[in-house]
C-alpha positions as CSV (number, residue, x, y, z in Angstrom):
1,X,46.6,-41.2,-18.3
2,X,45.0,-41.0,-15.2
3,X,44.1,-44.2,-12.9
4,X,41.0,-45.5,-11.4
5,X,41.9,-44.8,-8.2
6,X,42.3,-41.6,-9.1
7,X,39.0,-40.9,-10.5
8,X,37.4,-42.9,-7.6
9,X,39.2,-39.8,-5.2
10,X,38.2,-37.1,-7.3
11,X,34.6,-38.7,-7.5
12,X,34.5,-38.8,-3.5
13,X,35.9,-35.6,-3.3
14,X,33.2,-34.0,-5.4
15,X,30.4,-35.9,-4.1
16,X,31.8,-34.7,-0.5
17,X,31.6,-31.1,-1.4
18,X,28.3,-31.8,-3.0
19,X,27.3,-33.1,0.4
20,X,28.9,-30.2,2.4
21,X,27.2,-27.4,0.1
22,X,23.6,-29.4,1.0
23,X,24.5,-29.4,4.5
24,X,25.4,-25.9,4.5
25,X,22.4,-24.5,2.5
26,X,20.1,-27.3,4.6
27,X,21.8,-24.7,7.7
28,X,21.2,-21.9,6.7
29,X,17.9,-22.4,5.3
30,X,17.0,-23.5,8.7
31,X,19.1,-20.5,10.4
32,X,16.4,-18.3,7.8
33,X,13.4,-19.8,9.0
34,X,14.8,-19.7,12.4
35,X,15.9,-15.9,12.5
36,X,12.9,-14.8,9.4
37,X,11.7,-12.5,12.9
38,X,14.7,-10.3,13.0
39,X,12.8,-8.1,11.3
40,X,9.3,-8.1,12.0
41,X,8.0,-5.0,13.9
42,X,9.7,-6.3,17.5
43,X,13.0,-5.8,15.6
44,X,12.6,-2.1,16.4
45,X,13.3,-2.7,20.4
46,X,15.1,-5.7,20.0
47,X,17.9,-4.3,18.2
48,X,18.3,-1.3,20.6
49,X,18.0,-3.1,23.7
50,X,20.4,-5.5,22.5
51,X,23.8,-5.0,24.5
52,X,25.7,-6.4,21.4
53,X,24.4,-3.8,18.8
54,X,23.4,-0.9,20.8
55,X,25.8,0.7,24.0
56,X,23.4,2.7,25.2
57,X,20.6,0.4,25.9
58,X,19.2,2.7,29.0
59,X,18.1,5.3,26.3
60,X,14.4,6.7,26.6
61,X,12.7,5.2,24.2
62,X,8.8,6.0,25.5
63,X,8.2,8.3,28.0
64,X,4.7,10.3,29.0
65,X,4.2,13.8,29.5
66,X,3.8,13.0,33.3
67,X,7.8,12.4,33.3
68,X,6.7,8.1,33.0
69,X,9.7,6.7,31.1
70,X,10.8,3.2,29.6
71,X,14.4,2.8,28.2
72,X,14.4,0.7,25.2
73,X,15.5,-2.5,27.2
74,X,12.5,-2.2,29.5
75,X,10.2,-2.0,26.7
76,X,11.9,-5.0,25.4
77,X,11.4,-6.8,28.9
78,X,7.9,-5.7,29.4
79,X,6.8,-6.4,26.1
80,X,7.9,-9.8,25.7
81,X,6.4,-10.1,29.6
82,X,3.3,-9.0,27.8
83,X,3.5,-11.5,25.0
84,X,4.5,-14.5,27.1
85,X,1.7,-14.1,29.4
86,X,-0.8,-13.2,26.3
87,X,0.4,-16.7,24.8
88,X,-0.1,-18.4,28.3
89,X,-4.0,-17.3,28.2
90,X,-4.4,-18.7,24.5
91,X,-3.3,-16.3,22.3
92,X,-1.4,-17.5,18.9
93,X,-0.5,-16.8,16.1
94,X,-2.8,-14.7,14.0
95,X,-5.1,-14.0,16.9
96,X,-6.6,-10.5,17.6
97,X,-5.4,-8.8,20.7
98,X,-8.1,-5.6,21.2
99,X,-6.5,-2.5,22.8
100,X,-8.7,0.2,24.4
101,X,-6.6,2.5,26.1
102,X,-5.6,5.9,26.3
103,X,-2.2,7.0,25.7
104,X,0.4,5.3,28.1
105,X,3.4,3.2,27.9
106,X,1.6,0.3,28.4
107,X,-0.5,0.9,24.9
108,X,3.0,0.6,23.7
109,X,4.0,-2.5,25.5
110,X,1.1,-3.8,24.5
111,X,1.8,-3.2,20.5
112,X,5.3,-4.7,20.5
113,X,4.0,-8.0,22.3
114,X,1.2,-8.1,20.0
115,X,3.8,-8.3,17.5
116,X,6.4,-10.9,18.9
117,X,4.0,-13.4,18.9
118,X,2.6,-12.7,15.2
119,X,-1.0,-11.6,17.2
120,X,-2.9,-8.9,15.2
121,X,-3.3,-5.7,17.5
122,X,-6.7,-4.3,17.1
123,X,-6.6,-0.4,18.3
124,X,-9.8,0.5,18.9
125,X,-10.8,4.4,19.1
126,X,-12.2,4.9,23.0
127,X,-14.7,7.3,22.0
128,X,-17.0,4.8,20.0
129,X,-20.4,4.0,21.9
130,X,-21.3,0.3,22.6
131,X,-22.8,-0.6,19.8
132,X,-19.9,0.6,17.2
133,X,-17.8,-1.5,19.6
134,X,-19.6,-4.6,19.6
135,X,-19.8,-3.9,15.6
136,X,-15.8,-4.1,15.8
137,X,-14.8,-6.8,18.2
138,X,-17.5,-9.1,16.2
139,X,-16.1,-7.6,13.0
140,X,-12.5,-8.4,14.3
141,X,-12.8,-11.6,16.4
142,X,-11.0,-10.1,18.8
143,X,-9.6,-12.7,21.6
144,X,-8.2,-10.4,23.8
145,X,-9.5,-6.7,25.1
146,X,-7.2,-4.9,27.0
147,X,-9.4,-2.0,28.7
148,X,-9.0,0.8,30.3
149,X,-10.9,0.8,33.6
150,X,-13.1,3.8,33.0
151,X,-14.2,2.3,29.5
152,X,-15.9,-0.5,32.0
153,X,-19.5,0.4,31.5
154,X,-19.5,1.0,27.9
155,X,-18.3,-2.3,27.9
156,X,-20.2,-4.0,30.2
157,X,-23.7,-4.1,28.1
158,X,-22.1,-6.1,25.4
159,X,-19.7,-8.8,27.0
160,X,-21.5,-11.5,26.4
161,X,-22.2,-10.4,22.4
162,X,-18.8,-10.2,21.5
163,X,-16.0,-13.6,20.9
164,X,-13.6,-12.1,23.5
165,X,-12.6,-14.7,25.9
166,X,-10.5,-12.4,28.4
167,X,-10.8,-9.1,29.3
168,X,-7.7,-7.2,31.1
169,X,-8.4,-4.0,32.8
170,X,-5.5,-0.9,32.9
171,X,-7.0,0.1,36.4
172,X,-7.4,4.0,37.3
173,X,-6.8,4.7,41.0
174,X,-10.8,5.6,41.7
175,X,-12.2,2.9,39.6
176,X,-12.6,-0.7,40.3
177,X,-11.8,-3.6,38.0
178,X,-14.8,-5.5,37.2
179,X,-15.0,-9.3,38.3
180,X,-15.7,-10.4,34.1
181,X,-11.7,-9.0,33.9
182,X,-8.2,-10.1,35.3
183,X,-6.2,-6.6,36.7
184,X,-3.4,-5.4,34.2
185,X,-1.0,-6.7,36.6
186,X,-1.1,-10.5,35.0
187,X,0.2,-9.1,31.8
188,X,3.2,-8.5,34.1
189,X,3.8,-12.1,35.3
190,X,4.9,-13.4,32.5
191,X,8.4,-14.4,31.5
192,X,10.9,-11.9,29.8
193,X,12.5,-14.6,27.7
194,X,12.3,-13.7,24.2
195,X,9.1,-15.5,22.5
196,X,9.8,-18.2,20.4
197,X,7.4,-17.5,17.5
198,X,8.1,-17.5,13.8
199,X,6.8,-14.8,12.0
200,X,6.8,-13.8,7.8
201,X,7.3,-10.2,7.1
202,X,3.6,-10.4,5.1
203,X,1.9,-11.6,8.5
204,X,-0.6,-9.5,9.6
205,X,0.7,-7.0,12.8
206,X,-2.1,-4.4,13.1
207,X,-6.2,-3.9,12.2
208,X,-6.7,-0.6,11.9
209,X,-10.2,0.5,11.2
210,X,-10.5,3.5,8.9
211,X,-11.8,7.1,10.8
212,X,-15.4,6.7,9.1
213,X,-15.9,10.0,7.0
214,X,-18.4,7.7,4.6
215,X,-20.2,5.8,7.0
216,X,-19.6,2.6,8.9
217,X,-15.3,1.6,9.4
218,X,-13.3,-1.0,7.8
219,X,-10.5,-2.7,8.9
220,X,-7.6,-1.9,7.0
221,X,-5.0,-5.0,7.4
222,X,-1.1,-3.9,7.9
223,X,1.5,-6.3,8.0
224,X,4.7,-6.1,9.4
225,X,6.1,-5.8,6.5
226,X,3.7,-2.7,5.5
227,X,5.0,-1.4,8.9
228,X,8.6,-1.7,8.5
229,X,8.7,-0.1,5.0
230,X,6.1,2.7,6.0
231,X,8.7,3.8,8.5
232,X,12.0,3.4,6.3
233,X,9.9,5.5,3.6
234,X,9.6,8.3,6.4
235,X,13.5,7.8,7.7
236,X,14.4,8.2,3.5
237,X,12.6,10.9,3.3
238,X,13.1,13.3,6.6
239,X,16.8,11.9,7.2
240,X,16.0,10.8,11.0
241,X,18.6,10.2,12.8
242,X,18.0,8.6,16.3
243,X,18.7,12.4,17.8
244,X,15.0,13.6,17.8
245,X,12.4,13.6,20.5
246,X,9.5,13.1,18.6
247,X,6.3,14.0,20.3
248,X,3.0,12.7,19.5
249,X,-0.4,14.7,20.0
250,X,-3.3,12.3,18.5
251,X,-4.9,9.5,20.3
252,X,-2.7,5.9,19.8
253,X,-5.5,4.4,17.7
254,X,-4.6,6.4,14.9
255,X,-1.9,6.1,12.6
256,X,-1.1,10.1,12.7
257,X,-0.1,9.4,16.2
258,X,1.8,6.1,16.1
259,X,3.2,5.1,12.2
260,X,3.4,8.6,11.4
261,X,6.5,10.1,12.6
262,X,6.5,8.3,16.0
263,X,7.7,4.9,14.9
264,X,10.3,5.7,12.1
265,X,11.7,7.7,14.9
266,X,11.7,4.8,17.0
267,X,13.6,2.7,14.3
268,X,16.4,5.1,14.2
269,X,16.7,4.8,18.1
270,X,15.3,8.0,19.4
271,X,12.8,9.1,21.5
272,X,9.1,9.4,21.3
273,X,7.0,11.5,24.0
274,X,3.6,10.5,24.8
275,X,0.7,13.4,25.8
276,X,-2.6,12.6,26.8
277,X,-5.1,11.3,24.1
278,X,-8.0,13.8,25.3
279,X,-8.2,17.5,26.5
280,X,-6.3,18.9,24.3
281,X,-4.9,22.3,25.5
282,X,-2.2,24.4,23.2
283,X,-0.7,25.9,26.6
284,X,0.2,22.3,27.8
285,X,1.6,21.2,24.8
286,X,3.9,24.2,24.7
287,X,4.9,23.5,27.9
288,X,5.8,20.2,27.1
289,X,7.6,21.1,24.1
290,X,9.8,23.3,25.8
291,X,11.0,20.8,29.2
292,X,11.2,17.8,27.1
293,X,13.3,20.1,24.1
294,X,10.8,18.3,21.5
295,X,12.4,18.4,18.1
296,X,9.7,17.2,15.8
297,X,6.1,16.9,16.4
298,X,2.7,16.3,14.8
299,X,0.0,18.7,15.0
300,X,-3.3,18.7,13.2
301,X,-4.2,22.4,11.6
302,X,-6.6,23.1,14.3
303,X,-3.9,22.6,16.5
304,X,-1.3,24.8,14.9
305,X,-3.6,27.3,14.8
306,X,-4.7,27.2,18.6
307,X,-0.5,27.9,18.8
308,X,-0.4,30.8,16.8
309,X,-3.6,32.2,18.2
310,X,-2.6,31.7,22.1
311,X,-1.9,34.8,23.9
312,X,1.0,32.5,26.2
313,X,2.7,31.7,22.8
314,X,6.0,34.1,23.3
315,X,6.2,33.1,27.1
316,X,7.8,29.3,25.9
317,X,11.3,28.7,24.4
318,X,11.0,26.7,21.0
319,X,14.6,27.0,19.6
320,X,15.3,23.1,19.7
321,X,11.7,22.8,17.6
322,X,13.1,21.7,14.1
323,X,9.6,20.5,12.2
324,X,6.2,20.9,12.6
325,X,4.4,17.7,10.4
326,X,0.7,18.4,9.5
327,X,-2.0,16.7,7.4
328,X,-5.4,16.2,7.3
329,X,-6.5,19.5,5.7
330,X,-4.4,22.2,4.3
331,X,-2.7,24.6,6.1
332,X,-4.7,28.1,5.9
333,X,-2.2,30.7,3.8
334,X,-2.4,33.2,7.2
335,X,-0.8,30.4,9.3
336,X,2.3,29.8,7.1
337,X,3.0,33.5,7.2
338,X,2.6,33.9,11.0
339,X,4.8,30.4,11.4
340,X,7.4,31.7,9.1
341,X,7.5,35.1,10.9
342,X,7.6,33.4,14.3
343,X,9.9,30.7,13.7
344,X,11.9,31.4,10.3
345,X,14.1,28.2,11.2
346,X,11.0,26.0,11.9
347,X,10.7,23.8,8.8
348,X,6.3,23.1,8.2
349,X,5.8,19.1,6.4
350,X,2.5,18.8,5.0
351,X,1.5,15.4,4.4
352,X,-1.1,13.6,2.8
353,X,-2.2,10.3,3.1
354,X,-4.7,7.3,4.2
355,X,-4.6,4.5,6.5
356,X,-5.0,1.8,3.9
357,X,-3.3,3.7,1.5
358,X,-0.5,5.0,2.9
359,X,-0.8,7.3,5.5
360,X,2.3,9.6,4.2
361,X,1.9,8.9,0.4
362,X,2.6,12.4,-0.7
363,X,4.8,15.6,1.2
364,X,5.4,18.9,0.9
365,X,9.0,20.0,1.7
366,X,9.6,23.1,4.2
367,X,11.1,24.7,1.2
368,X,8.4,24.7,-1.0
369,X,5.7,25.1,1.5
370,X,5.2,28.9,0.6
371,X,4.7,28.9,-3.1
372,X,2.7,25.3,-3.0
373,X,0.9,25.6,0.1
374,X,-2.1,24.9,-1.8
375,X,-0.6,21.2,-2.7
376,X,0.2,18.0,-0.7
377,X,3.7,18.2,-2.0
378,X,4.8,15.3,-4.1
379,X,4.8,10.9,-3.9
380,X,7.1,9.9,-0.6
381,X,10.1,7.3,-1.8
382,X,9.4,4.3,-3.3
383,X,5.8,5.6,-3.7
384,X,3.9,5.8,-7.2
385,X,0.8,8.1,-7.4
386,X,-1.5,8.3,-10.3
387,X,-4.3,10.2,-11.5
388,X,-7.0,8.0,-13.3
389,X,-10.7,8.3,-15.1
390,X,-13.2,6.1,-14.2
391,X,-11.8,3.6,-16.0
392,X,-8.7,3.5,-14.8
393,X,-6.5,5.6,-17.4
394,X,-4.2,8.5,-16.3
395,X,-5.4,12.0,-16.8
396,X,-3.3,14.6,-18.2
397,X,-1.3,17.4,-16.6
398,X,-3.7,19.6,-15.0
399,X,-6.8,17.7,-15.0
400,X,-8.6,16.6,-12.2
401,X,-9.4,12.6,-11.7
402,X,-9.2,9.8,-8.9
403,X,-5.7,9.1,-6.8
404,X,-4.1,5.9,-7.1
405,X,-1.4,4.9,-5.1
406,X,1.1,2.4,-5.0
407,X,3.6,2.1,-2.5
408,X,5.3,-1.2,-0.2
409,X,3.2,1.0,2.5
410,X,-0.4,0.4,1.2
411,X,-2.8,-1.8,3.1
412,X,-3.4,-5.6,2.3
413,X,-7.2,-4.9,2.2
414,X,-10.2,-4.7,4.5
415,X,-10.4,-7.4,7.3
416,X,-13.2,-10.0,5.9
417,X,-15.0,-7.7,3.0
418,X,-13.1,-9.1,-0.1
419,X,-15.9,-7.7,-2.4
420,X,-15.1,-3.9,-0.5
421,X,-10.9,-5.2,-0.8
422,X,-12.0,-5.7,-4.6
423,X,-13.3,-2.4,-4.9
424,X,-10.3,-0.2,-3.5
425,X,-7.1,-2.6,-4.2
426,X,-6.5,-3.7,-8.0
427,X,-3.0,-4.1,-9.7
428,X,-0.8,-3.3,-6.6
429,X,-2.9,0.5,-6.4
430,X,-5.0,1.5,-3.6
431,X,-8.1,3.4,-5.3
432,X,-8.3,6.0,-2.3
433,X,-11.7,7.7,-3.5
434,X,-9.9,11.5,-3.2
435,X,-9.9,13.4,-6.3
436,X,-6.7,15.2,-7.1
437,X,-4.3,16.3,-9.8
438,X,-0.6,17.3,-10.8
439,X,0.4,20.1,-12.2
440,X,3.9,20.8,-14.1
441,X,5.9,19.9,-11.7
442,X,4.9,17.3,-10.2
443,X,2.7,18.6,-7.3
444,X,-0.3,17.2,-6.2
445,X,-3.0,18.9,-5.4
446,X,-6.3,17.8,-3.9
447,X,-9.9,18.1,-5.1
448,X,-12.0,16.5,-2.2
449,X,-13.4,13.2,-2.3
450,X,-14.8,11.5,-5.1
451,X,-18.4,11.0,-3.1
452,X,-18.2,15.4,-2.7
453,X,-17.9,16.0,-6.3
454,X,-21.0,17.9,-7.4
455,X,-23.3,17.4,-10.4
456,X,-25.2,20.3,-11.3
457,X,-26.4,21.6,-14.6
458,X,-24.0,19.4,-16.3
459,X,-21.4,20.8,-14.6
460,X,-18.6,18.9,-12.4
461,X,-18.3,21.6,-8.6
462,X,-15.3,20.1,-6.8
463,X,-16.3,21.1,-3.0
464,X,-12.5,21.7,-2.0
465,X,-12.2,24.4,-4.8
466,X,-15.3,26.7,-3.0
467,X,-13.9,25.4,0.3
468,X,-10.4,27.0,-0.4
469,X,-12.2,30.3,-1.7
470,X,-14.2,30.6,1.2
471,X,-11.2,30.3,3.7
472,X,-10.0,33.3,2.4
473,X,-13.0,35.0,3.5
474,X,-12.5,37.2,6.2
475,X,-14.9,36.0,9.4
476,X,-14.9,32.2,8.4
477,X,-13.6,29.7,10.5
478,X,-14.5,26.7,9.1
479,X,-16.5,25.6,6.0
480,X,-17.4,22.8,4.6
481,X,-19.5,22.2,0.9
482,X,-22.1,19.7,0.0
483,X,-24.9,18.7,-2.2
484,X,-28.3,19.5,-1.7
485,X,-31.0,18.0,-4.0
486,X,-32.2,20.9,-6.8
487,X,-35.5,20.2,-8.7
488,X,-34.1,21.8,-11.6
489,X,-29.8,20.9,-11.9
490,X,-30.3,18.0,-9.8
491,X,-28.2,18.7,-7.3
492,X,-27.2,22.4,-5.8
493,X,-23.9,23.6,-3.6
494,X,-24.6,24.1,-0.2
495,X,-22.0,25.8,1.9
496,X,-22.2,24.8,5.5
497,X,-19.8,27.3,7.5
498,X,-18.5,28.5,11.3
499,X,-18.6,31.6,11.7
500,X,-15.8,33.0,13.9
501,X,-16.3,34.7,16.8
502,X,-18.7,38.3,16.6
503,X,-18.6,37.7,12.6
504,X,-21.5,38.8,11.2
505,X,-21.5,37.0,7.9
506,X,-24.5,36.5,6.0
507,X,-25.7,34.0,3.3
508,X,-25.6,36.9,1.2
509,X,-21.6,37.8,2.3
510,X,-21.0,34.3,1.4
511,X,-22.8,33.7,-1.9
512,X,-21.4,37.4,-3.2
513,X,-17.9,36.7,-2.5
514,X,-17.6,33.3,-3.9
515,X,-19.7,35.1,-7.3
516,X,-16.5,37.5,-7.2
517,X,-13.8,34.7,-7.3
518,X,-15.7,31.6,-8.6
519,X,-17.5,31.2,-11.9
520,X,-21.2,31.9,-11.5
521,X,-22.4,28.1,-12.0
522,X,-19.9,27.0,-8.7
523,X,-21.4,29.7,-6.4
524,X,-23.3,27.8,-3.3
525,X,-27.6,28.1,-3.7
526,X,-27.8,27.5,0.1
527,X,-25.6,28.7,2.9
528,X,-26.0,26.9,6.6
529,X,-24.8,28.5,9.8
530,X,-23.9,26.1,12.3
531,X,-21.5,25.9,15.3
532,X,-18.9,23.6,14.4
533,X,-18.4,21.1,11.4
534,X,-18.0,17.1,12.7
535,X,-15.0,15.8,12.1
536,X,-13.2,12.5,12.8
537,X,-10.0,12.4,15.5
538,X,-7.6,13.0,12.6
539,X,-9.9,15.8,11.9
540,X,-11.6,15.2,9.0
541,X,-14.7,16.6,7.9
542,X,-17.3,13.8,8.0
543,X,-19.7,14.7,4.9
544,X,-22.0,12.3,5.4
545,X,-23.6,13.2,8.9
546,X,-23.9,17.3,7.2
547,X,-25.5,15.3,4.2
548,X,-28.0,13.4,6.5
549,X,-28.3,16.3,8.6
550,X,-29.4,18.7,5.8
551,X,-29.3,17.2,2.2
């Protein structure tokens, strides 16, 4: 029989472990919400500039094509100098940090110290006129605009229409800071102590306002958490290393040129090259290519075909080029032959994609970018894609409806429009307005947007089927199809197209060939000649100005 005393010990001994256990989960519940920013977006540099987890922390991890470089540990430095100083001049949590710039390090800088102290980075595209930017900083709140100095006079009309409360000016040699702004240099006086901010993986990191192809922008909200798994979903699928010298070729507003490619490669530790975010030259860039030893790139179709059409192509050694990532259109069929002949070791990604979607939702692997060309591939890991009526239910094999996706990668919804968030986010999906469908296996293929279908006579016209015909037409350079108000049908096709160079297409070349590979009903009633279609930095064809221009 056991004593009193006895029990008494064994009850202090339990109620001691009781206590230790609380202590220890009260510990590490507080080491959680002490260390819950490990991996928010800064986690990318910290981790790498870290002498305990990384033993090369002088790696490039950022460097221009002007030979400007920052190893990972000075992009740690100078970004939480950024973010200290940014928190000194009011910036806190949640706030919106605006950044104007062209491509440079310091746009980079700039992003990662947005992002240690749980600011939302605002990228703003530099080529928008006054008003569209007073439209976004108002839209955005924006606290703090980081400028570049020759953006000064499309800014200075609006200064006092807009909430910033501090301008800071990236000055140009020739240019002048303006006295409304403090020079770039006071992002630089702050301290390079880690910032002492604690962050959720579902706090907002980036506004991102979509490229405008229906009319006025939105901002589409990414957290950091949307940002972390966008780039693990790229690493999955591509198998990055931290070897590659990723080069970007699109401006830094855009996701293309950043979370596409750029930042998983970043995560893995390797490099990412910078070229200038205007003038585009093919010449340059294969120049580039070949000193730097670039391994994977981005480059828009118009781009890739600029390559492949440039006399100074064969003058530049590509061997150490391993993949060539694309999107935004498909890739013309002429293009993948002359690649494949060129470079038979040069694997081509196509990728499709949205900013609050997913901007790599679907891919097309090297291997079977020759017998699906004409498809985006199929849904990236961890990424669900459906193909819906308008009521929501999934179409069949083969048959053509709206693209749902769903994916850890898809936006938490437009900045301040719930009734627009309500529209396009429902049940996890992002409703992204493209029409599309699968075939056997699995591939998606793309019918244009939902706003491009066609109604005439009854009939449904998808603008991307007559768009993919008259590629193939020999003397087109670009085309793009609308619809045109019909007295009779209600609406007719009208093809707008760019002729290339001494073609001398006519509406009747155009109308004839599409009769001899189309049915009848799908042929266009109107063709337009024009010099070149308008299209948004990613390089998409924006509809609605050729529909206000001519429908």
């Amino acid at each position: 029989m056991i004593g009193a005393s006895c029990w008494r010990n064994r009850a202090d001994s339990v109620k001691r472990e009781i206590i230790m256990k609380h202590d220890r989960l009260a510990k590490a519940d507080e080491f959680i919400k002490k260390e819950a920013h490990v991996l928010d977006i800064g986690h990318i540099i910290r981790r790498m500039a870290n002498d305990a987890d990384c033993t090369n922390t002088a790696k490039t991890a950022i460097k221009e094509e002007s030979g400007r470089s920052w190893s990972y540990k000075e992009l740690h430095l100078i970004s939480n100098s950024y973010a200290n100083k940014l928190r000194e001049l009011g910036v806190q949590k949640g706030d919106r940090v605006g950044i104007l710039l062209f491509n440079c390090l310091e746009y980079i800088g700039l992003y990662f110290a947005a992002a240690k102290i749980g600011a939302i980075a605002v990228r703003l595209n530099f080529r928008l006129s006054s008003d569209e930017f007073q439209y976004a900083l108002n839209d955005s709140g924006t606290k703090v605009l980081c400028f570049h100095s020759s953006l000064t006079e499309v800014l200075e009309g609006i200064i006092d229409q807009v909430p910033v409360e501090n301008y800071i000016c990236l000055q140009n040699q020739e240019e002048d800071i303006p006295d409304w702004s403090h020079p770039w240099t006071i992002l630089q006086e702050g301290s390079t102590d880690e910032a002492q901010v604690h962050i959720e993986m579902d706090d907002p990191v980036m506004l991102m306002y979509t490229s405008g192809t229906t009319g006025r922008p939105k901002g589409a909200v990414w957290t950091h958490q949307t940002t972390y798994w966008f780039s693990v979903m790229q690493v999955l699928r591509w198998k990055f290393t931290g070897q590659e010298i990723g080069m970007t070729t699109g401006p830094l507003y855009h996701v293309a040129a950043w979370e596409d490619v750029a930042l998983p490669i970043m995560l893995m530790g390797g490099t990412v090259l910078i070229t200038k975010s205007t003038g585009f030259e093919i010449e340059r860039i294969l120049k580039v290519m070949e000193e730097e030893k670039v391994t994977d790139c981005f480059l828009f179709p118009f781009m890739i075909y600029d390559m492949l059409n440039s006399p100074a192509l064969n003058r530049y050694k590509l061997a150490h080029l391993n993949t060539i990532f694309t999107g935004g259109d498909p890739i013309m069929p002429w293009a993948l032959e002359k690649l494949k002949d060129l470079f038979p070791s040069l694997k081509v990604v196509q990728v499709y994609g949205l900013t609050e979607g997913t901007p790599i939702c679907a891919s097309l692997n090297p291997e079977d970018v020759y017998t699906k060309g004409h498809t985006v591939g199929t849904p990236m890991p961890l990424t669900e894609i459906r193909v819906v009526d308008d009521n929501g239910n999934s179409m069949p094999t083969g048959q053509i409806g709206e693209i749902a996706i769903k994916s850890p990668a898809v936006s938490k919804g437009y900045w301040q429009k719930p009734s627009e968030t309500a529209k396009t986010f429902a049940d996890g999906f992002c409703f992204t307005g493209d029409l599309g469908k699968f075939d056997g296996e699995g591939f998606l293929t793309i019918a244009g947007r939902k706003k491009d279908m066609i109604r005439s006579g009854g009939e449904n016209i998808y603008a991307a089927e007559i768009e993919d015909v008259l590629y193939r037409l020999e003397g087109v350079k670009d085309v793009a199809i609308i619809g045109i108000p019909d007295p009779k049908y209600i609406e007719a096709v009208c093809a707008i197209v760019v002729r290339k160079e001494k073609a001398g297409l006519t509406e009747d070349d155009i109308i004839e060939y599409c009769k001899q590979h189309l049915a009848s009903y799908k042929k266009p009633k109107k063709v337009i000649f024009i010099d070149a279609l308008p299209r948004t930095p990613s390089g998409k064809v924006q509809k609605f100005i050729l529909r206000n221009q001519f429908g």
